[in-house]
SEFIZA-3560 file (N, C-alpha, C; in Angstrom, 3 decimals):
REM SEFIZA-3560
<numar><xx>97.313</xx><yy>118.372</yy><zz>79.670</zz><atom>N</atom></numar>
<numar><xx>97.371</xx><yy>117.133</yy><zz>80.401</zz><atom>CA</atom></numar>
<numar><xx>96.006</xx><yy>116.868</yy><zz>81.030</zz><atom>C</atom></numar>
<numar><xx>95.567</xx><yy>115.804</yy><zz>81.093</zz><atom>N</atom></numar>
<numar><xx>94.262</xx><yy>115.486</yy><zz>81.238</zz><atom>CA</atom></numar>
<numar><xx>94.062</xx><yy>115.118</yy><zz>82.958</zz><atom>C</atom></numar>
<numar><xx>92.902</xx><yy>115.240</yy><zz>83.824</zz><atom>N</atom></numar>
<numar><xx>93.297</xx><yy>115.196</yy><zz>84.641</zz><atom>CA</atom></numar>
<numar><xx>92.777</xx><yy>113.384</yy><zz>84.913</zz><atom>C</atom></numar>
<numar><xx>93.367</xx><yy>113.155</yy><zz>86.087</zz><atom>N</atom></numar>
<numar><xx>92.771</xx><yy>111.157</yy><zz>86.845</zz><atom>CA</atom></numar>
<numar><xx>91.158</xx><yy>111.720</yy><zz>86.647</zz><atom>C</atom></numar>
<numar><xx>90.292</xx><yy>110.919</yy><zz>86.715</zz><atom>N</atom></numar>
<numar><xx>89.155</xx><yy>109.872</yy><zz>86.963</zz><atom>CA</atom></numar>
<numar><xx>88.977</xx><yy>110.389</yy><zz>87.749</zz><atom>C</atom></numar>
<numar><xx>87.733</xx><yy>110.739</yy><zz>88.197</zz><atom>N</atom></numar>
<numar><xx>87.407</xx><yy>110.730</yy><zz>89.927</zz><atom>CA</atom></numar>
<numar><xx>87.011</xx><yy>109.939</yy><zz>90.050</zz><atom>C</atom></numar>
<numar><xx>86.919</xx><yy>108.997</yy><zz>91.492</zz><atom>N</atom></numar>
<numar><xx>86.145</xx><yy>107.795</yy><zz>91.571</zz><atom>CA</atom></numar>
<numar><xx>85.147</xx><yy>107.761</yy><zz>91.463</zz><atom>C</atom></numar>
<numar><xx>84.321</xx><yy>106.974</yy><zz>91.215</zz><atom>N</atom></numar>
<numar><xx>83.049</xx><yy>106.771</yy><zz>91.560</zz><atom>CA</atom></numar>
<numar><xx>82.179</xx><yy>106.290</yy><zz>92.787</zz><atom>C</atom></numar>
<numar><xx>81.521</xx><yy>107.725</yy><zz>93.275</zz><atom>N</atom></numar>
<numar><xx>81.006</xx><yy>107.172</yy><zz>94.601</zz><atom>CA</atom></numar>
<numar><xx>79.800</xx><yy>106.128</yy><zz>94.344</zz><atom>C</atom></numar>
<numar><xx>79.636</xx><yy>105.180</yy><zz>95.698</zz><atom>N</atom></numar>
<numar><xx>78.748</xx><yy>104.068</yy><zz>96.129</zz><atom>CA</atom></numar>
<numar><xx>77.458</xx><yy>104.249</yy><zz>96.582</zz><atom>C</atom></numar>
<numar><xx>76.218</xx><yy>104.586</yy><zz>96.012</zz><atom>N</atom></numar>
<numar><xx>74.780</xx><yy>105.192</yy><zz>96.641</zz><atom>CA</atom></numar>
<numar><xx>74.528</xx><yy>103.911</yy><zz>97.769</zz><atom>C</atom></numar>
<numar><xx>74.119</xx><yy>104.627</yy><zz>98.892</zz><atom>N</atom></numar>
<numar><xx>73.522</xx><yy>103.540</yy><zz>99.675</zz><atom>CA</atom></numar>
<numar><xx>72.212</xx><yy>102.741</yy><zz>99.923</zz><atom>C</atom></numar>
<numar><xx>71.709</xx><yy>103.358</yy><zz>98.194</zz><atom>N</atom></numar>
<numar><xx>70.493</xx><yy>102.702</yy><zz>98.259</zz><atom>CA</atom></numar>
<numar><xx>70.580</xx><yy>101.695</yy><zz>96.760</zz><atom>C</atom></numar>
<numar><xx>72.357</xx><yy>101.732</yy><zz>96.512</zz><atom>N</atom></numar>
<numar><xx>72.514</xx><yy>100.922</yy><zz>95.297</zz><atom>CA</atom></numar>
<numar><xx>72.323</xx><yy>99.358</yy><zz>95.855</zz><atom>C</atom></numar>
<numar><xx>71.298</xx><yy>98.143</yy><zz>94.511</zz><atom>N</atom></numar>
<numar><xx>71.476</xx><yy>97.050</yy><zz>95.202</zz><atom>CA</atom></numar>
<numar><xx>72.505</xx><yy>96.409</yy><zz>94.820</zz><atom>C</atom></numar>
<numar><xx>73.827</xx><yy>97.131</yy><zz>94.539</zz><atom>N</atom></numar>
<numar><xx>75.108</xx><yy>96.371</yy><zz>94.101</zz><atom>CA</atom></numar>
<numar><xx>75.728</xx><yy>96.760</yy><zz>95.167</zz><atom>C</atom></numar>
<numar><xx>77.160</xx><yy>95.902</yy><zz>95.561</zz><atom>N</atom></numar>
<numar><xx>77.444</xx><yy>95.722</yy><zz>96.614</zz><atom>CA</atom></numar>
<numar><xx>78.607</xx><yy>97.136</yy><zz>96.430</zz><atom>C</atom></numar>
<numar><xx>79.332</xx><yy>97.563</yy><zz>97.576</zz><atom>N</atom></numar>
<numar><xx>80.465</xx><yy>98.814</yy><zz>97.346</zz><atom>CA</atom></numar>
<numar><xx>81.372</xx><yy>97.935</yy><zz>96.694</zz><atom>C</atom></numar>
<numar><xx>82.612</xx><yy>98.911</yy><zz>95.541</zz><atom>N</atom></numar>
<numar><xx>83.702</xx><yy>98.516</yy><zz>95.692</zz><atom>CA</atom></numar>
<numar><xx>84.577</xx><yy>97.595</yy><zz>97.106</zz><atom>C</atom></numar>
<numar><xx>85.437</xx><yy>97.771</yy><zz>96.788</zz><atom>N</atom></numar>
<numar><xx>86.144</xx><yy>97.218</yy><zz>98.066</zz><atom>CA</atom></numar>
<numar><xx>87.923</xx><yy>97.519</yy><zz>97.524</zz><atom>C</atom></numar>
<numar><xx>87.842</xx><yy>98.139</yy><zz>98.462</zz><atom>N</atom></numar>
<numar><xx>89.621</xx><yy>98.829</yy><zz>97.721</zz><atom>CA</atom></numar>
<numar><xx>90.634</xx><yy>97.460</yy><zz>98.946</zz><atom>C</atom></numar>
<numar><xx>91.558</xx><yy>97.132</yy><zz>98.268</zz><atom>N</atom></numar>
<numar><xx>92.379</xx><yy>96.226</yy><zz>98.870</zz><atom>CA</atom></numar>
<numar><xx>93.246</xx><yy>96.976</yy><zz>99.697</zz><atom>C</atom></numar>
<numar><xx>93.963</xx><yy>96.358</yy><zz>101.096</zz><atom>N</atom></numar>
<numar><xx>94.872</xx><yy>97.267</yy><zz>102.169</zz><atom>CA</atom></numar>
<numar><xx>95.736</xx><yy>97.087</yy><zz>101.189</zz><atom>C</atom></numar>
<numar><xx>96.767</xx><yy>98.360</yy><zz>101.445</zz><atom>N</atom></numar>
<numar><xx>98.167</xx><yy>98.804</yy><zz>100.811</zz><atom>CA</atom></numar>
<numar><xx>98.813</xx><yy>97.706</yy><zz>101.365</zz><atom>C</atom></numar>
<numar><xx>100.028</xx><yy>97.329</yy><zz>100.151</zz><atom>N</atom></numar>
<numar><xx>100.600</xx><yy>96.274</yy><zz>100.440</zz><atom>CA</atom></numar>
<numar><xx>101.577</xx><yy>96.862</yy><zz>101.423</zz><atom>C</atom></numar>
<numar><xx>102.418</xx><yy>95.628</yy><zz>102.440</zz><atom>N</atom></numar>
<numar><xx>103.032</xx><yy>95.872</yy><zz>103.270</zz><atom>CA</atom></numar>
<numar><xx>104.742</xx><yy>95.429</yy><zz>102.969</zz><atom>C</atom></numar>
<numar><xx>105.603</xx><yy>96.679</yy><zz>103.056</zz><atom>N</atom></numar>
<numar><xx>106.611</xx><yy>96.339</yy><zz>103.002</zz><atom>CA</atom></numar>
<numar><xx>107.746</xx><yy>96.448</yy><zz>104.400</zz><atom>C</atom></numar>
<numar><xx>108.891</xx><yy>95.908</yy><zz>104.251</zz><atom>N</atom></numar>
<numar><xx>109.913</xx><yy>95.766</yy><zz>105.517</zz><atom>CA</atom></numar>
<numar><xx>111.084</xx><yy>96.148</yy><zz>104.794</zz><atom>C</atom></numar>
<numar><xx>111.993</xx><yy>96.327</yy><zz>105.255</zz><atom>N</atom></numar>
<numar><xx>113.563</xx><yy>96.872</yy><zz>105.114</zz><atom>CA</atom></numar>
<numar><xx>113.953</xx><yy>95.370</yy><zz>105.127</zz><atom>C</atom></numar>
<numar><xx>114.732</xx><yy>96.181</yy><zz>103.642</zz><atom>N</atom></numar>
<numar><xx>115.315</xx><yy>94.674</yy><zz>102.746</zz><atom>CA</atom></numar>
<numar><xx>114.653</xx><yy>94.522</yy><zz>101.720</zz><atom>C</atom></numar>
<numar><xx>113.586</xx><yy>94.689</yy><zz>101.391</zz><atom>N</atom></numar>
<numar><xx>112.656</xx><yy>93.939</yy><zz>100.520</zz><atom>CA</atom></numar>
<numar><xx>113.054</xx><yy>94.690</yy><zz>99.221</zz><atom>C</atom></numar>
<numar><xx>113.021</xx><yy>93.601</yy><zz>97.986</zz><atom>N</atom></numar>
<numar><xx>113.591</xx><yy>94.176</yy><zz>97.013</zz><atom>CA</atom></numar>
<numar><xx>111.921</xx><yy>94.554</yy><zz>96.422</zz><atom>C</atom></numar>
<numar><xx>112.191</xx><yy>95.854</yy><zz>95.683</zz><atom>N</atom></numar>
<numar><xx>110.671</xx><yy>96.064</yy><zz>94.959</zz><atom>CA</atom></numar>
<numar><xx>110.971</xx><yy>96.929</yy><zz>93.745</zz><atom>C</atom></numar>
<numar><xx>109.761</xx><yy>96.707</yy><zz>93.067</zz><atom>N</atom></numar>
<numar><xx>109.748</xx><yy>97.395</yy><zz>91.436</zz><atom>CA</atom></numar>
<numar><xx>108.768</xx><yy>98.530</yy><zz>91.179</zz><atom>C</atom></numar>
<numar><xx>109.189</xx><yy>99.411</yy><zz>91.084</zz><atom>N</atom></numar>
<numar><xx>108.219</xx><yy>100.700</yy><zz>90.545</zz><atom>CA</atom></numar>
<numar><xx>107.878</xx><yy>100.951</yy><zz>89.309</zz><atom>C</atom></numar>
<numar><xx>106.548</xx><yy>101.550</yy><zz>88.909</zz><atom>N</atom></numar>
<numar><xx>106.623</xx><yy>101.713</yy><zz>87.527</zz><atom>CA</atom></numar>
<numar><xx>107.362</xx><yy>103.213</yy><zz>87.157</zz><atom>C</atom></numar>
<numar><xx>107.752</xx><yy>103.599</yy><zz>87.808</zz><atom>N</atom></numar>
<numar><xx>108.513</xx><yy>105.059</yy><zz>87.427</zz><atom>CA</atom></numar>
<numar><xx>110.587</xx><yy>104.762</yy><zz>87.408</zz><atom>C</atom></numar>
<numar><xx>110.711</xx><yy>104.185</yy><zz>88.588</zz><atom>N</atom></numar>
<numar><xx>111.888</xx><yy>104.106</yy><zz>89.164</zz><atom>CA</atom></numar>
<numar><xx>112.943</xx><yy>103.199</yy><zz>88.852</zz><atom>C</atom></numar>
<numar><xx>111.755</xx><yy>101.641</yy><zz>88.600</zz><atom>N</atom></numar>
<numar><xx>112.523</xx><yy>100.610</yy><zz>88.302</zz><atom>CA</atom></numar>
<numar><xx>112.499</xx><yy>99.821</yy><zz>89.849</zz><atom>C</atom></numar>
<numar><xx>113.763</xx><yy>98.898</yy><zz>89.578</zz><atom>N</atom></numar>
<numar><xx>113.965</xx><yy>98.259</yy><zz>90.474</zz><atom>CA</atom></numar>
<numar><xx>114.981</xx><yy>99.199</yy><zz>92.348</zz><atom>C</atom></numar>
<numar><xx>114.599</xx><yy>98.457</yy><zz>93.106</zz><atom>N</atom></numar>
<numar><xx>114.876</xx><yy>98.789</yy><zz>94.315</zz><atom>CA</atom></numar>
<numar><xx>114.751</xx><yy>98.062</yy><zz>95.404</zz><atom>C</atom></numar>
<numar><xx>115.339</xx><yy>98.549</yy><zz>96.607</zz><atom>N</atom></numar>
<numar><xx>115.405</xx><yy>98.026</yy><zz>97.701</zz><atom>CA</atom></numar>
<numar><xx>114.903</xx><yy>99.070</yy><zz>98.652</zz><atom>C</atom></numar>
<numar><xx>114.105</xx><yy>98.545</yy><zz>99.608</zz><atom>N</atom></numar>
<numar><xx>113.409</xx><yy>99.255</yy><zz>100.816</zz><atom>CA</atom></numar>
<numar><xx>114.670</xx><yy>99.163</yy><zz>101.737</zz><atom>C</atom></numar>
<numar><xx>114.514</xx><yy>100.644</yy><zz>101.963</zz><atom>N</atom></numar>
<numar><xx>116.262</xx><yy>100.888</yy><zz>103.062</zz><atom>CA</atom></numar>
<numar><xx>115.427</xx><yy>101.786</yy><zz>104.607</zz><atom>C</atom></numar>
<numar><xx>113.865</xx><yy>101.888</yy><zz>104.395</zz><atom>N</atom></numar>
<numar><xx>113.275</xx><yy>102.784</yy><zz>105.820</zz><atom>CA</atom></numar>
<numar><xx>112.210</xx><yy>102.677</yy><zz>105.153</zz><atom>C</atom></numar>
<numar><xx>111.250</xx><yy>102.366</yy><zz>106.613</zz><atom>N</atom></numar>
<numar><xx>109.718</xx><yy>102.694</yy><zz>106.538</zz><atom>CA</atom></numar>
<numar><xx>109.216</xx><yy>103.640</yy><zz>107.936</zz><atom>C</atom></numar>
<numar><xx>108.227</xx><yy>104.388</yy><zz>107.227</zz><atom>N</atom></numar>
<numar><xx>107.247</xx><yy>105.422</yy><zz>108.266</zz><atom>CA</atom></numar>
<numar><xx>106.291</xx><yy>104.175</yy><zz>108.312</zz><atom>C</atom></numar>
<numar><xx>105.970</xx><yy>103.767</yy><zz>109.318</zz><atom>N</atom></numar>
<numar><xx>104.631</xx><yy>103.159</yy><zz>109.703</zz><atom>CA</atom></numar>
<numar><xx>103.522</xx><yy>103.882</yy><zz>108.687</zz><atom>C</atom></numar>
<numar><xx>102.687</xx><yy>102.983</yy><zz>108.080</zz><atom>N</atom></numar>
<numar><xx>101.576</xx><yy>103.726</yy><zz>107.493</zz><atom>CA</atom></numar>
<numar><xx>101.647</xx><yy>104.595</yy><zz>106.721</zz><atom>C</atom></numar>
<numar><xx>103.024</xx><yy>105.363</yy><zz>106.302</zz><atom>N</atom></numar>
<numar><xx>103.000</xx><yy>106.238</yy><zz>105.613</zz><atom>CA</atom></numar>
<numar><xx>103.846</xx><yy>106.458</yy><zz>104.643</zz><atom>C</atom></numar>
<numar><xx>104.827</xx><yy>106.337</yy><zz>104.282</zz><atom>N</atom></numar>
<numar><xx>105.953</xx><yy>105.756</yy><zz>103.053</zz><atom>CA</atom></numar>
<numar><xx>106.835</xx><yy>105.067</yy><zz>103.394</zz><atom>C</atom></numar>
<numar><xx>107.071</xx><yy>104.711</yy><zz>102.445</zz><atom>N</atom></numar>
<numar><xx>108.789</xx><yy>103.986</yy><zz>102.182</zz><atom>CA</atom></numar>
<numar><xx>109.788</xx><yy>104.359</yy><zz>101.528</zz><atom>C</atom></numar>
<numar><xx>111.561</xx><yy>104.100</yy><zz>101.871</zz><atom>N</atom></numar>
<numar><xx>111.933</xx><yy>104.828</yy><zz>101.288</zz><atom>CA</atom></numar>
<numar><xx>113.025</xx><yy>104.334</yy><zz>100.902</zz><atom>C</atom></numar>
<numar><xx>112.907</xx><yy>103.986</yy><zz>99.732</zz><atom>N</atom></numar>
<numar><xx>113.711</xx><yy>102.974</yy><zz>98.440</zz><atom>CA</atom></numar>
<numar><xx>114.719</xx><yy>103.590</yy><zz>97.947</zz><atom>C</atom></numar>
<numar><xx>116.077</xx><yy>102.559</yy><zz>97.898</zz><atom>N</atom></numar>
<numar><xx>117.148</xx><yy>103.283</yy><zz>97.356</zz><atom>CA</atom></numar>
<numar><xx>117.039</xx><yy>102.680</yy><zz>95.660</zz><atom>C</atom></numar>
<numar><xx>116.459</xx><yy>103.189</yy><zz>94.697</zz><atom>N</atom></numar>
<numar><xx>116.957</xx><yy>102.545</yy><zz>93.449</zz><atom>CA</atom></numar>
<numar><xx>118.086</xx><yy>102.729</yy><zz>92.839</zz><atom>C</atom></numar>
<numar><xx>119.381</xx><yy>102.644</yy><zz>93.654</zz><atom>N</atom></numar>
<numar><xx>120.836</xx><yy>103.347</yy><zz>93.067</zz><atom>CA</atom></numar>
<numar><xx>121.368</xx><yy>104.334</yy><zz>92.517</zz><atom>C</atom></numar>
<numar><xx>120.654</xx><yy>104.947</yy><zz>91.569</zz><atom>N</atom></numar>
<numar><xx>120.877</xx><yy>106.401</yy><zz>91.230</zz><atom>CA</atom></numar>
<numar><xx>120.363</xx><yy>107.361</yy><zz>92.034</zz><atom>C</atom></numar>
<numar><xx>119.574</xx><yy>106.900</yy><zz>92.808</zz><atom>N</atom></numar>
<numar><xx>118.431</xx><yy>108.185</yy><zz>93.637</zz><atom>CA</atom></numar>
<numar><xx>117.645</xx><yy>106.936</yy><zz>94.981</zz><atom>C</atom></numar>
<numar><xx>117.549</xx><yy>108.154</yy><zz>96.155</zz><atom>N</atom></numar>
<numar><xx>117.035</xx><yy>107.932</yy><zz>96.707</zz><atom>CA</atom></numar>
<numar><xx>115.224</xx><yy>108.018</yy><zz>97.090</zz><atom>C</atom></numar>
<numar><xx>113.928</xx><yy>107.457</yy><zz>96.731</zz><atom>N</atom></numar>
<numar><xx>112.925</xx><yy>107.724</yy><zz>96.342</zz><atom>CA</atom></numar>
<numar><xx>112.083</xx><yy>107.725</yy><zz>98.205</zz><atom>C</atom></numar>
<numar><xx>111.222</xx><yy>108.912</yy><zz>98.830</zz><atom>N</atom></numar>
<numar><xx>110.114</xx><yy>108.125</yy><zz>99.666</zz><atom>CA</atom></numar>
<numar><xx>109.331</xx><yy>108.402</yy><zz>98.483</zz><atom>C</atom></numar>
<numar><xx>108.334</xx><yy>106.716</yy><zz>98.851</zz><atom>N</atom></numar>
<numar><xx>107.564</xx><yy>106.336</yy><zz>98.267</zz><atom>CA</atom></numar>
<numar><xx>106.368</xx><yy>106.136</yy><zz>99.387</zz><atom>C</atom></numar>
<numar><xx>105.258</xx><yy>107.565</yy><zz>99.081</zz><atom>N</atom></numar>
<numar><xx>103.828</xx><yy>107.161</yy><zz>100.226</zz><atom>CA</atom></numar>
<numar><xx>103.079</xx><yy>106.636</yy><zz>99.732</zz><atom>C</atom></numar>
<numar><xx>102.082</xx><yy>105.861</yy><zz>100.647</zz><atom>N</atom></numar>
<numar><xx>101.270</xx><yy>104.730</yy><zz>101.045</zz><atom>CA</atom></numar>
<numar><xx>100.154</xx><yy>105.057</yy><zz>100.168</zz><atom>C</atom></numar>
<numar><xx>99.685</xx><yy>104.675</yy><zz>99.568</zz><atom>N</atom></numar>
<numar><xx>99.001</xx><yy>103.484</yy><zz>99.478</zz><atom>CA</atom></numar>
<numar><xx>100.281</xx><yy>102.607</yy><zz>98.641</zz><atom>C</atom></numar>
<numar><xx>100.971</xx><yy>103.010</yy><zz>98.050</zz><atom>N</atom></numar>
<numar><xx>102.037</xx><yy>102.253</yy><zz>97.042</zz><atom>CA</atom></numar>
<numar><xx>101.346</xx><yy>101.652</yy><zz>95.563</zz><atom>C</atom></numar>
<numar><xx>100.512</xx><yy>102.475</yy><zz>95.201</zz><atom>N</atom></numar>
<numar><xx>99.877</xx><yy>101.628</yy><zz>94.008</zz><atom>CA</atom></numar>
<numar><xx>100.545</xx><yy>101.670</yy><zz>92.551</zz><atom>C</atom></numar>
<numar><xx>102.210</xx><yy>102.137</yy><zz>92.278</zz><atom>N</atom></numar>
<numar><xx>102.626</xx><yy>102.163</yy><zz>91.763</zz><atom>CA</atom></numar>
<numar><xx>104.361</xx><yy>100.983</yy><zz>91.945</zz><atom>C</atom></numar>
<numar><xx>104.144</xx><yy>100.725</yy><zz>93.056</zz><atom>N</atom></numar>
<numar><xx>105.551</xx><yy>99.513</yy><zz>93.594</zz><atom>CA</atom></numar>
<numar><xx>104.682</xx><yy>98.472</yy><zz>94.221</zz><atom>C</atom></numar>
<numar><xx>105.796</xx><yy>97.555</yy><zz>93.849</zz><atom>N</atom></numar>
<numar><xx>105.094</xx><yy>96.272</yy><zz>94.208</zz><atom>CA</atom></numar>
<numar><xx>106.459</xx><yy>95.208</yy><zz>94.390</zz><atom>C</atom></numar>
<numar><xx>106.385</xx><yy>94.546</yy><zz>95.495</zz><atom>N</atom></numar>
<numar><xx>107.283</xx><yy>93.821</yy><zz>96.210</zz><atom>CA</atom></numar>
<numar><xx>107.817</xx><yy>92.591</yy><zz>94.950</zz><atom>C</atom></numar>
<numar><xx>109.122</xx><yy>92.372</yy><zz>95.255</zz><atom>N</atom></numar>
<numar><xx>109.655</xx><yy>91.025</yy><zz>94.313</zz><atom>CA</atom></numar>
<numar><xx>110.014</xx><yy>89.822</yy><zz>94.590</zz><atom>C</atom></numar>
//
């Protein structure tokens, strides 16, 4: 199995500007959302800042933050 990418760091003497990583999206209890592993779901509890935790009906999932695999519907 191959491993992720490491990112690529930003020299500060590059004249291109940094990445810019976008804030983790924000979810609330209730919100229906879609995972690429899980499928569909509903946000049933959130940790401030730190996961969420989605019932997709067969299983109960926490899902931590950044969330770059769920995304609100």
């Amino acid at each position: 199995m191959r491993k992720p990418a490491a990112p690529k760091r930003h020299l500060p003497t590059s004249p291109f500007k940094a990445p810019v990583t976008p804030p983790p999206e924000r979810f609330a209890v209730g919100d229906q959302v879609t995972h690429d592993i899980y499928g569909l779901g509903r946000v049933i509890g959130i940790e401030e800042e730190v996961a969420a935790l989605v019932d997709f009906g067969s299983a109960r999932q926490r899902i931590l933050s950044p969330y770059t695999k769920m995304s609100k519907l």
